[in-house]
C-alpha positions in Angstrom: -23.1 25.5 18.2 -19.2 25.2 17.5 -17.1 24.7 14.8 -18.5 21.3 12.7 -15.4 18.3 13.9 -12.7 18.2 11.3 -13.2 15.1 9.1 -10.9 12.5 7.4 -11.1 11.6 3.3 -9.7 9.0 2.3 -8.6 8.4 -1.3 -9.3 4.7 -1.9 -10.9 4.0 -5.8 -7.7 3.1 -7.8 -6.8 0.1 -9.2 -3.4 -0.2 -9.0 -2.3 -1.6 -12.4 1.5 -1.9 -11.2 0.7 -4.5 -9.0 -0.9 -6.7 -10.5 -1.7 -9.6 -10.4 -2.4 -8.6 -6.2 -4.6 -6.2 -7.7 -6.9 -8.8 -10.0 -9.5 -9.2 -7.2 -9.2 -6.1 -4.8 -7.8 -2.7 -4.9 -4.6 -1.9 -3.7 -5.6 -0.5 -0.5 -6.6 -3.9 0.2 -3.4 -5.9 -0.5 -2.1 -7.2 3.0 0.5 -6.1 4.5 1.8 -7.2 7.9 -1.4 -9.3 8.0 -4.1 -6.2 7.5 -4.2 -4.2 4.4 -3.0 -1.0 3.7 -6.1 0.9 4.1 -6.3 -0.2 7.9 -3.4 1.1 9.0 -4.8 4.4 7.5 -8.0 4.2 8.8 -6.4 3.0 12.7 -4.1 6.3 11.9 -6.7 8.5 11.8 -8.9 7.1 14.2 -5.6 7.6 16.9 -5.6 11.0 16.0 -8.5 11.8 17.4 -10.7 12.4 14.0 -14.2 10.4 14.0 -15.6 10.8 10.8 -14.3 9.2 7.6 -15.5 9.8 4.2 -14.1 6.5 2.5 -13.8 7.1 -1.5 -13.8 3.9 -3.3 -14.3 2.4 -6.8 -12.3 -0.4 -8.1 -13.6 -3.4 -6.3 -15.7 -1.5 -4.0 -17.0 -3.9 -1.9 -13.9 -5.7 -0.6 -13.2 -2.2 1.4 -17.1 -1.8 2.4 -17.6 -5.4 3.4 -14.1 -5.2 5.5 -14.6 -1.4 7.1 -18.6 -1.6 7.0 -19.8 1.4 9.1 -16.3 1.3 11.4 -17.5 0.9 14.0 -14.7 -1.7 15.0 -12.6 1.0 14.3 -14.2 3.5 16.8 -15.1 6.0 13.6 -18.1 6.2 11.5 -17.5 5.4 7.9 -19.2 7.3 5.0 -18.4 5.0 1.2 -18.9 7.9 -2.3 -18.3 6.7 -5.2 -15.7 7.6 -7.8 -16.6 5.4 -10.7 -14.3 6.3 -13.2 -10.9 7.0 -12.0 -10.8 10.6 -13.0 -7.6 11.8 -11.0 -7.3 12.6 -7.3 -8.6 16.0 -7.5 -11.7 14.3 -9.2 -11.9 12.1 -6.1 -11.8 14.2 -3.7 -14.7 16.0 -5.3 -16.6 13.1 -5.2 -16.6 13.6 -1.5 -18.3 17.1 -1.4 -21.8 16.0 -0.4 -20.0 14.3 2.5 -17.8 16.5 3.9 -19.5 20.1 6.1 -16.3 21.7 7.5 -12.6 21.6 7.3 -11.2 18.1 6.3 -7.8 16.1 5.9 -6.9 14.2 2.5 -5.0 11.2 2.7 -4.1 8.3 0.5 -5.6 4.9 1.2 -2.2 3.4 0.0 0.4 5.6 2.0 1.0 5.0 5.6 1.8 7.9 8.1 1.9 8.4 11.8 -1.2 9.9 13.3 0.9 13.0 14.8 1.1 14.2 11.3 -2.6 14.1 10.5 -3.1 15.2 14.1 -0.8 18.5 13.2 -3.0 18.8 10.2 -6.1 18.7 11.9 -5.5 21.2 14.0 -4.3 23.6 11.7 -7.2 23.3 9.5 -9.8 23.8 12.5 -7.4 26.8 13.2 -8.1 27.9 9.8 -4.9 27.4 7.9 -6.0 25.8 4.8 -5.2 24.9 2.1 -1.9 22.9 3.5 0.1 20.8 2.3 2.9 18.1 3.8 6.6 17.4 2.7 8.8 15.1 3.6 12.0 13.6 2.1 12.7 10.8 0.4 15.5 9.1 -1.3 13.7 8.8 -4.7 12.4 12.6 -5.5 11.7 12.3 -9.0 9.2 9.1 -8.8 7.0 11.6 -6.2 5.6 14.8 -6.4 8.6 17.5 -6.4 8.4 20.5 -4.1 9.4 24.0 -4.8 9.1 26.3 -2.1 10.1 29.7 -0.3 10.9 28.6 3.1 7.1 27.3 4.6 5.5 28.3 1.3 4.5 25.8 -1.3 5.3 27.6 -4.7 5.0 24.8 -6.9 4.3 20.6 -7.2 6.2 18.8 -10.1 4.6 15.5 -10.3 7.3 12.8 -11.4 9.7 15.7 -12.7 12.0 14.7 -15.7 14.8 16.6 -15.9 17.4 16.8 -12.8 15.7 17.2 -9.1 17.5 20.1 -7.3 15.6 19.2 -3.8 15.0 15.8 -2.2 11.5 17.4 0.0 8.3 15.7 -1.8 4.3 16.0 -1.4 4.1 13.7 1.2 -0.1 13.3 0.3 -1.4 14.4 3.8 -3.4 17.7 3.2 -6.5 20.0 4.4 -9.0 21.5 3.3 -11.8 23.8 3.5 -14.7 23.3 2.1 -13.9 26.4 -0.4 -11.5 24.2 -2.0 -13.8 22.3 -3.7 -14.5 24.9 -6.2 -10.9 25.4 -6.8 -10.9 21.8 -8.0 -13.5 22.4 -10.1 -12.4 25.4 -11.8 -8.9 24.2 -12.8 -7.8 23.7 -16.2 -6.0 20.6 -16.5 -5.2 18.2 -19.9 -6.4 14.5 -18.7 -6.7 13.7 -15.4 -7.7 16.0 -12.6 -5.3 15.8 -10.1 -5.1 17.8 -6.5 -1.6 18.5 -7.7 -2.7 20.6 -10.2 -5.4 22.5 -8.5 -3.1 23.2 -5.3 -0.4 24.5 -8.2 -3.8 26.6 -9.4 -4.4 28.0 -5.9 0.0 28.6 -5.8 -0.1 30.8 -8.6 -3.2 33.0 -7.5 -2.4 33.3 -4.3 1.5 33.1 -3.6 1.6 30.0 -2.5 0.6 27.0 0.1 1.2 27.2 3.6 3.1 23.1 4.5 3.8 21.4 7.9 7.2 19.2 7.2 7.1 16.1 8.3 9.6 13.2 9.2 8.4 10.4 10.6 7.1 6.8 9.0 6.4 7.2 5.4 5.8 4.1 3.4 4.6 4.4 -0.1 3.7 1.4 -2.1 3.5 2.0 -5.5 5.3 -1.3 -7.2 5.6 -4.9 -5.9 8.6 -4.9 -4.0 7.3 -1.8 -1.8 5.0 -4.5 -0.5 8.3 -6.5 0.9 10.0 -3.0 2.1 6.6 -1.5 3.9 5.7 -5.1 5.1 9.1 -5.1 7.1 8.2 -1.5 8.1 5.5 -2.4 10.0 6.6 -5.5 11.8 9.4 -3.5 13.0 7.4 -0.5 13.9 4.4 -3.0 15.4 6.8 -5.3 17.1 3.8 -8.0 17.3 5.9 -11.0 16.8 3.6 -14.4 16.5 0.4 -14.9 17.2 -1.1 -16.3 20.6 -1.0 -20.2 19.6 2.4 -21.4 20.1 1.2 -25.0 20.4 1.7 -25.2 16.6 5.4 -24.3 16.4 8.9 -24.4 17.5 9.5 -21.0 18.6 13.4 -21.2 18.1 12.9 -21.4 14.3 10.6 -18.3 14.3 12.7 -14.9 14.2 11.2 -12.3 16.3 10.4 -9.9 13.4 7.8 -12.4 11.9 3.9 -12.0 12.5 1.5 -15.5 12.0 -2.5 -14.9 11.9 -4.8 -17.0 13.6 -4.8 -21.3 12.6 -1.7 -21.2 11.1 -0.1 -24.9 10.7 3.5 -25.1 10.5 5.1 -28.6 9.9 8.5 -29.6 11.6 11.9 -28.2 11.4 10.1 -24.8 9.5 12.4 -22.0 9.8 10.7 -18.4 9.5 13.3 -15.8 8.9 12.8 -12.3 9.3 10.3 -9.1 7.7 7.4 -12.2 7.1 3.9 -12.2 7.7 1.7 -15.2 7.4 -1.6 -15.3 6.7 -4.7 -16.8 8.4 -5.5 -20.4 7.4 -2.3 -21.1 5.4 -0.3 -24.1 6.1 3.6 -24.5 5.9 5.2 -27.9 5.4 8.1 -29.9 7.2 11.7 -28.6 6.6 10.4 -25.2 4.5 12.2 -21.6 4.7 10.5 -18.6 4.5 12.0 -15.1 4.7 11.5 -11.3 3.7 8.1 -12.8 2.4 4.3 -11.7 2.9 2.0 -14.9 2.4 -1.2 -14.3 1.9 -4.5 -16.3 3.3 -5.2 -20.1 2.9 -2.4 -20.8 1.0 -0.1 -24.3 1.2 4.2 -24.2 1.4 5.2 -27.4 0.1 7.7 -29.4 2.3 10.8 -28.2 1.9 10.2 -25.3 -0.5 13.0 -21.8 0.1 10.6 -18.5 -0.3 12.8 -15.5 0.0 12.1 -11.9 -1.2 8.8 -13.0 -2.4 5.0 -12.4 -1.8 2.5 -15.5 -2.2 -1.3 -14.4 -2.9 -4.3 -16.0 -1.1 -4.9 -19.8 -2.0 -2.2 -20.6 -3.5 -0.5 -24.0 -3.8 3.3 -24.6 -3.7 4.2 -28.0 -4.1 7.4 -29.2 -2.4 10.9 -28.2 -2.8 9.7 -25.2 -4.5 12.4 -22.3 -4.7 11.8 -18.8 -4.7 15.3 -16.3 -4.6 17.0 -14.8 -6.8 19.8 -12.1 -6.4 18.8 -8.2 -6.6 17.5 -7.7 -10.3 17.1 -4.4 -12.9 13.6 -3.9 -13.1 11.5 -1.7 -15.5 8.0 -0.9 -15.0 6.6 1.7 -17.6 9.5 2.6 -18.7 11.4 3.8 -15.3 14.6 1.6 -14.4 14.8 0.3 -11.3 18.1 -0.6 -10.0 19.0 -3.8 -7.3 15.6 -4.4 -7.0 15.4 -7.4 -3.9 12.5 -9.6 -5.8 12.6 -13.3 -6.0 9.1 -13.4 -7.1 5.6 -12.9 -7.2 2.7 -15.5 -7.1 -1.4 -14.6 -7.7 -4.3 -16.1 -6.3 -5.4 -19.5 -6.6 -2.1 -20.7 -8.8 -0.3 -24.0 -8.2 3.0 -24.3 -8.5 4.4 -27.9 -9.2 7.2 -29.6 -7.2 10.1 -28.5 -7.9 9.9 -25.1 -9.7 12.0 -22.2 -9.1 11.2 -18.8 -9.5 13.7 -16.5 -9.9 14.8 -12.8 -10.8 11.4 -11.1 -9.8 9.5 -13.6 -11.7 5.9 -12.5 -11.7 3.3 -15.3 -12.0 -0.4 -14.6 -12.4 -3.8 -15.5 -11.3 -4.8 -19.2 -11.8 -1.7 -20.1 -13.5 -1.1 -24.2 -13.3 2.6 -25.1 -13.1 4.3 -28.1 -14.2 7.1 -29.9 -11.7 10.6 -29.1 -12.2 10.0 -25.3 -14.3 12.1 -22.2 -14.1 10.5 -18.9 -14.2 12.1 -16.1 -14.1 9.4 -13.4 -16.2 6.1 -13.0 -16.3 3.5 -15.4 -16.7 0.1 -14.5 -17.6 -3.2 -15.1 -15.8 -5.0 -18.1 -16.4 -1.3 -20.0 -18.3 -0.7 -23.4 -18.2 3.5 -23.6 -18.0 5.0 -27.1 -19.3 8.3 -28.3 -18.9 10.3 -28.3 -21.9 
């Protein structure tokens, strides 16, 4: 008998409160991007790298992940679903994943999407017995991530979302592993609140000198508020370069930029002009003389005739009557109480709202689930689930 395979967990339960209203009816690993959620291009990721097993931990709206992955078989892995029913912390849920998991294993984030070199590197250092290890890479942002302090390849210490002034752009880029061992770690670390891996790797830091890290530097998209969906979205095209879909028949190519990706029975009317970074859903329809650009549109959902959507994603079954306008120029945006600066947001539209003719939505407008517009309104906040919005 060898060594057990090294296995994959991925962290999948939260519900991602900062994007809402996406996040009403599934969890944010299941938000679309580039036509397949998140969580796929995780799950494809570390299929490619040659891991076969996957512990899937899931919670918030559970059984939109099951019913999509089921055992993943279409994936070429074998799924395993725990359950983290409270959301505890991520050290919490990877300790949900203990009964599942019989040898070394890789952590990864159901929201963050990586090459599969990296979790390929981190495979093979775990089976190698290096463990526990952590990633870094670098980002632009430091202080919204996980800080890094280190002595050259040795992880010293994690500052989650640091507030005083960031001396080092190199972050915890969430791609770890594991021995078994390290469960117990987990649960013998003293933390106030939530249970985080952050603090149990700091834990392991302080009694042992540190955490070995493999640096890493390729594809890194993190989604953690709405417009992330717009930047990873025209990540992936780029990096997936599957412009359109098969059926051309419904379409003038010339108005279709190359860096746009349409699902199966998609209708677009006359004289539409698809600009680029947008991906269109199955089943949605897009009427005569509309623009669309830097937009994700989400399944069985109508474009009006003539309607301009720019910088803006469009949830599943929405309808937008005609001559509908969503832009706006790069805003200031706060979300819990962190400024962020030029944000590119023209809006935001949840499921199964109709927009009337003639609306604009502007300055990162955010419109919620089952919202009924009336023709002619300006937006340009937030409008609660379930609102009625006259004119006047």
């Amino acid at each position: 008998m060898g060594d057990p395979p090294v296995q994959a967990v991925i962290l999948a339960a939260g519900e991602g409160r900062r994007l809402t209203p996406l996040t009403n009816r599934r969890p944010k690993p299941m938000i679309p991007v580039g036509n397949k959620p998140l969580l796929e291009y995780i799950v494809e990721a570390v299929a490619v790298a040659g891991i076969g097993q996957i512990t899937l931990v899931v919670g918030y709206n559970q059984e939109r992940i099951r019913n999509h992955f089921a055992d993943g078989d279409e994936w070429g892995v074998t799924i395993t679903y725990v359950e983290q029913a409270t959301q505890l912390g991520t050290g919490h849920a990877v300790l949900q994943a203990e009964s599942a998991v019989d040898g070394p294993f890789v952590v990864l984030n159901g929201d963050r999407i990586v090459e599969p070199a990296i979790i390929e590197r981190v495979a093979t250092a775990v089976q190698n017995g290096t463990y526990p290890l952590v990633t870094t890479t670098t980002v632009e942002t430091p202080r919204e991530y996980g800080v890094i302090t280190s002595d050259g390849e040795i992880v010293t210490n994690i500052e989650e979302k640091p507030e005083g002034p960031v001396e080092t752009n190199q972050i915890n880029a969430g791609i770890y592993g594991f021995s078994p061992a390290f469960f117990e770690t987990i649960r013998t670390t003293h933390t106030n609140g939530e249970l985080t891996l952050t603090a149990a790797l700091n834990e392991h830091a302080r009694e042992h000198g540190g955490i070995e890290r493999l640096s890493y530097t390729g594809q890194w998209l993190d989604v953690s508020n709405l417009w992330d969906l717009l930047r990873v979205n025209a990540g992936l095209i780029e990096t997936e370069a599957t412009a359109h879909s098969a059926d051309e028949t419904t379409r003038d190519r010339e108005a279709v930029a190359d860096d746009v990706v349409i699902a199966d029975s998609v209708r677009i009317g006359p004289n539409v002009t698809l600009r680029g970074n947008t991906a269109v859903g199955r089943n949605v329809t897009i009427e005569a003389n509309a623009v669309v650009e830097n937009a994700i549109i989400f399944p069985d959902t109508v474009v009006g005739a003539g309607a301009v959507i720019r910088d803006a994603v469009i949830a599943g079954n929405v309808r937008m009557g005609p001559n509908v306008t969503i832009d706006g120029p790069p805003e200031t945006m706060i979300v819990e109480e962190t400024v962020h600066q030029d944000i590119e947001l023209g809006g935001v539209v949840g499921d199964n709202t109709t927009i009337g003719a003639g609306a604009t939505l502007t300055t990162g407008a955010v419109v919620g689930d089952d919202v009924d517009t009336d023709a002619g309104v300006t937006i340009d906040s937030r409008v609660p689930t379930g609102t009625t919005v006259r004119r006047g």
